[in-house]
N, C-alpha and C positions, 0 to 999 in steps of 0.2 A: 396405505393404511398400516399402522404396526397395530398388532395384536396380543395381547397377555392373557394365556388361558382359554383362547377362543373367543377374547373381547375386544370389542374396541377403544385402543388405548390416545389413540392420537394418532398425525398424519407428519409423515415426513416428508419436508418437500426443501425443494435447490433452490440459495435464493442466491441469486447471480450478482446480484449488491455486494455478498459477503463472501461467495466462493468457496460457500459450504452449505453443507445440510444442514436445516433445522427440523429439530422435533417439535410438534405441537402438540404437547400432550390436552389428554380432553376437557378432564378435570382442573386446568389451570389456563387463564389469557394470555399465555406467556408463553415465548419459545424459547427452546435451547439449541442453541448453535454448537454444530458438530466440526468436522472437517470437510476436507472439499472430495475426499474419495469416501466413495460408496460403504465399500466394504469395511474400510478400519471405522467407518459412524454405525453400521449395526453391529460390530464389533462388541465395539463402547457401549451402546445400547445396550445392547445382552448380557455384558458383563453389568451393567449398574443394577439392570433388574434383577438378577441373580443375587446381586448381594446388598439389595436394598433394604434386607432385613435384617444386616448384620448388626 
């Protein structure tokens, strides 16, 4: 589960098809495909939330 603010934003999950992480955010049918390591995909994650309101 990733969380914004103490909510639930969507679920990231491994899809072994693509060899990366996708995000499913919750508000959208639609996922976005990350990288295939962990860390640099909540990286990216947290940098986009951060400046999602730029």
């Amino acid at each position: 589960m990733v969380e914004v603010n103490g909510e639930n934003y969507g679920k990231l999950i491994f899809d072994t098809d693509q060899d990366a992480w996708v995000l499913w955010p919750k508000q959208i049918d639609d996922g976005v495909t990350y990288f295939d390591d962990l860390k640099e995909t909540e990286d990216q994650i947290n940098f986009e939330l951060e400046h999602a309101e730029d």
